[in-house]
N, C-alpha and C positions, 0 to 999 in steps of 0.2 A: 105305162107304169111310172110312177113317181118314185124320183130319186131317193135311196135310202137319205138317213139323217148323216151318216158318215160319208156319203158322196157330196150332198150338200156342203158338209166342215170341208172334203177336199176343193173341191171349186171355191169357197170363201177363202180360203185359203191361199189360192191362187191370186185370187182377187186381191186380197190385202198387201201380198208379197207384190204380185204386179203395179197395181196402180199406190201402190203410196211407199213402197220400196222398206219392208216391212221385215225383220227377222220372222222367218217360218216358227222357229222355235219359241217365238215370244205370242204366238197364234196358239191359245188356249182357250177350251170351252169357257175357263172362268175370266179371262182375261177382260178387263174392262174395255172398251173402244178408246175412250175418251181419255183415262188418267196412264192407264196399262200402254194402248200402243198409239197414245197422242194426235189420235184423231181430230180434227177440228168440224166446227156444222157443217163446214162447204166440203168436208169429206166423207162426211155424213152424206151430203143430197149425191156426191160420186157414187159412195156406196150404193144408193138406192138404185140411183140410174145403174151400174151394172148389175146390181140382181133382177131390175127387170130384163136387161139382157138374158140373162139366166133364165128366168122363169118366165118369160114371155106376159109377163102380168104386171101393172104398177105396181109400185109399194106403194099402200094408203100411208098419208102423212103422219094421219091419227095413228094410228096401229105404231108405226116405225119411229115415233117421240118419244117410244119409252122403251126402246129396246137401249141396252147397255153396254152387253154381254156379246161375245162370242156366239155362245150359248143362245143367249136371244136372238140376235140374228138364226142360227141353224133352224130354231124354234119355229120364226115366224115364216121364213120361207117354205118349212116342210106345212108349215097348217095351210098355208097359202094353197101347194100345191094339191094337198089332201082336196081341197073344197073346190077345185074347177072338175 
């Protein structure tokens, strides 16, 4: 069975506070990656690589260039997992 959508936000969540030392409370669905919690592209490809640790599936490049959001991320990995 795949991970609810709010399991997914908690493991992202982890993620974000782990590897980029991140306030949990600044980790919102609407929260931007980029301008919100100051992400940059090379923590972008981190990001990717530990959601495939998570889902055991790459993130396609295409798909993941136009995620923004919190939100979008949760988004992309639950459809991810919906279609294996």
């Amino acid at each position: 069975m795949s991970p609810t959508k709010d399991e997914i936000l908690t493991k992202l969540r982890e993620i974000l506070v782990d590897s980029f030392q991140l306030d949990p409370a600044k980790i919102t669905l609407d929260a931007n990656l980029f301008t919100d919690l100051d992400l940059d592209s090379i923590d972008a490809v981190e990001l990717a690589i530990q959601l495939q640790g998570f889902t055991g599936r790459r993130v396609q490049a295409e798909v993941f260039k136009h995620v923004r959001t919190v939100d979008d991320v949760v988004e992309t990995v639950h459809t991810m997992l919906q279609s294996q």
